[in-house]
Phi, psi and omega in degrees: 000133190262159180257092226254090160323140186285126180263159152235120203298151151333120192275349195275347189240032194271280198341305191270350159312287196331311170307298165357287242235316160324285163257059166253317194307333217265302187299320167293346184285311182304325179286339191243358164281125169228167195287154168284139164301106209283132163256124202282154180272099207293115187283347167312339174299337182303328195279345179141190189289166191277136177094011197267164169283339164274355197280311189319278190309331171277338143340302195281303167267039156281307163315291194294333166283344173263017188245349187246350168274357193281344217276287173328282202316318167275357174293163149250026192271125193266003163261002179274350170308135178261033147263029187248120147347078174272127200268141202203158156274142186079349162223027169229176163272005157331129174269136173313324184297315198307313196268177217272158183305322194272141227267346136333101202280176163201162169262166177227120148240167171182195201277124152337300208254003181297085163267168218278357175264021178262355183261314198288002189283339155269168180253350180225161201233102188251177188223120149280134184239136164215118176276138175227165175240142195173134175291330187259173188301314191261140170305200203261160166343284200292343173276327188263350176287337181290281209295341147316318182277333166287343168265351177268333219249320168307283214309336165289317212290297178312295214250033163285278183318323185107016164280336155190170202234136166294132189233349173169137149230145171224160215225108173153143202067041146085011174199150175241151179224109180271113178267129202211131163261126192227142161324312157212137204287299192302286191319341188262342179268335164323311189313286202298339176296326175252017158265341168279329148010245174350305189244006168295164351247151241241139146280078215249115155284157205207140161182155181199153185210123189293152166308114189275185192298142156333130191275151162323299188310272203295301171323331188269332180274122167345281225199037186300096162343174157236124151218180208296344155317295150343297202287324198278322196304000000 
């Protein structure tokens, strides 16, 4: 029987077996371990089970609240504008006293440039009303995209002339309230009833009140802001 000797390597070239064989584990360990793929908690379930009519509404406005920010971001449309003031604590030059006392949050806007003896040039003080329904602070997408267009389609009827000037809406407690100073008060719910017309009808509430007289405080002061305390009274 012939005998085949046992080969064996070299001992000067064991190092670089060792390396070898070292990054192939390193490489093969690497190609086949991956991170687990994080799965997100769809929060519409909080609304209910999936295919329920509440998971379903809330699905539908989650698209429609991301279709009316998409809307917003691309309009040029000046009432989609971020030059109306949002007045917030904290994030204007507004003072915690400037807002109304009640502890109720809201949002509040309003016009940059009002100050309060450009409001006394009216005699009447009108209120717009829209009661909404909604689980959350702000109504829903589709309620608030209605109540956009109602707000673009007033302020042409009213202030293009110079009949009346907008002074503030605010959005909160389950109703937004649009304020406006007008010459007259009956001719100012007219105005808005036939621009609403077309695209009606909106569940809009109408009040108004004349103005009482000018105060000392705003006569002796220069240039005496509007601010949403003021605007609510």
């Amino acid at each position: 029987m012939k005998v085949i000797p046992h080969a064996s390597l070299r001992p000067e070239i064991w190092p670089a077996v060792v390396l070898l064989v070292l990054a192939s584990l390193i490489t093969s360990g690497c190609t086949r371990s991956h991170s687990p793929k994080l799965v997100e908690r769809d929060p519409c379930l909080d609304s209910g089970p999936a295919h329920t009519t509440a998971y379903n509404k809330c699905v539908s406005e989650r698209e429609e609240r991301r279709a009316e920010a998409l809307r917003i971001l691309l309009s040029d449309d000046p009432a989609d504008n971020p030059q109306r003031q949002v007045a917030v604590p904290g994030d204007s030059d507004f003072q915690p006293s400037d807002f109304p006392d009640d502890p109720m949050p809201a949002s509040f806007r309003m016009p940059s440039d009002l100050n309060l003896k450009d409001t006394r040039a009216f005699p009447y003080k009108a209120r717009i009303s829209w009661k909404y329904v909604s689980d959350r602070f702000l109504p829903s997408s589709k309620e608030s995209a209605r109540m956009m267009q109602v707000d673009r389609l007033i302020k042409a009827a009213v202030t293009a002339d110079g009949f009346a000037k907008w002074g503030c809406t605010v959005t909160g407690g389950k109703r937004q309230v649009w304020v406006f100073y007008t010459l007259d008060d009956a001719a100012f719910v007219s105005r808005v009833q036939a621009a609403l017309a077309q695209t009606g009808p909106y569940p809009i509430e109408f009040s108004s009140r004349k103005q009482t007289d000018v105060s000392a405080e705003v006569q002796n002061a220069e240039q005496p802001r509007l601010t949403p305390k003021r605007c609510l009274e």
